[in-house]
N, C-alpha and C positions, 0 to 999 in steps of 0.2 A: 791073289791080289787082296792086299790088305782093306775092308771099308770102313771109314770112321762115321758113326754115327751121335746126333748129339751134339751141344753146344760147346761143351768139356773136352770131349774129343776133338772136333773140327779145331778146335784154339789150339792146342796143345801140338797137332798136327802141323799147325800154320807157321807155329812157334818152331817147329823144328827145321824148316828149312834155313833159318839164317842160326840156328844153332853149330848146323855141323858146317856150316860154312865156315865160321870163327875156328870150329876144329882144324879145317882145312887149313888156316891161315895161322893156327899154335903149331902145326904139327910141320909144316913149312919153314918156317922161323928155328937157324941156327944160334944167335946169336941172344945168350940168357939174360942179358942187360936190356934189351933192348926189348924182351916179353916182360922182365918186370917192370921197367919205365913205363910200359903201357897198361897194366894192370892194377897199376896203385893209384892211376891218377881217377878220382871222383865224376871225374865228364865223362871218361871213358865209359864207366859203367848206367851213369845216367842215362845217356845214349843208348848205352846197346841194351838197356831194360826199354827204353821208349819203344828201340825196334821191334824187341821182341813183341810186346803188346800192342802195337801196330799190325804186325805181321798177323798174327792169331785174330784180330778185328776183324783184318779186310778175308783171312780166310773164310772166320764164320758168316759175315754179308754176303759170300757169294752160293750161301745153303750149307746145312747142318744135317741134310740125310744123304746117307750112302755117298757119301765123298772118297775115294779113293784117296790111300795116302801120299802118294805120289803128286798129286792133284795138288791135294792139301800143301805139302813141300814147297809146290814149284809156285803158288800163289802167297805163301810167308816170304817165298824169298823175292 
């Protein structure tokens, strides 16, 4: 079991559970008009910077020692 210890770490961690989420949802997606329509437009990515830094917040608020990274994930996402 991975532990993230740290402010740097716990965010980063937090960060990642709506990261591989979006992977989930590029790697899902057949249709290539239809990932670029979504990736050029400017809200999109405002948005999902906000989440990201959202996510990695409320991770680190709920403690920054020995958080398991799984923990970590399932509280970003």
């Amino acid at each position: 079991m991975i532990e993230l210890n740290g402010i740097a770490q716990v965010f980063l961690g937090g960060m990642l559970g709506p990261v591989l989420t979006e992977l989930l949802k590029l790697a899902k997606w057949r249709d290539k008009k239809q990932i670029e329509m979504r990736y050029l437009r400017a809200s999109y990515w405002i948005a999902t910077c906000a989440l990201f830094l959202l996510s990695g917040l409320i991770t680190v608020a709920h403690g920054v020692d020995r958080v398991p990274l799984m923990r970590a994930m399932q509280l970003g996402l």
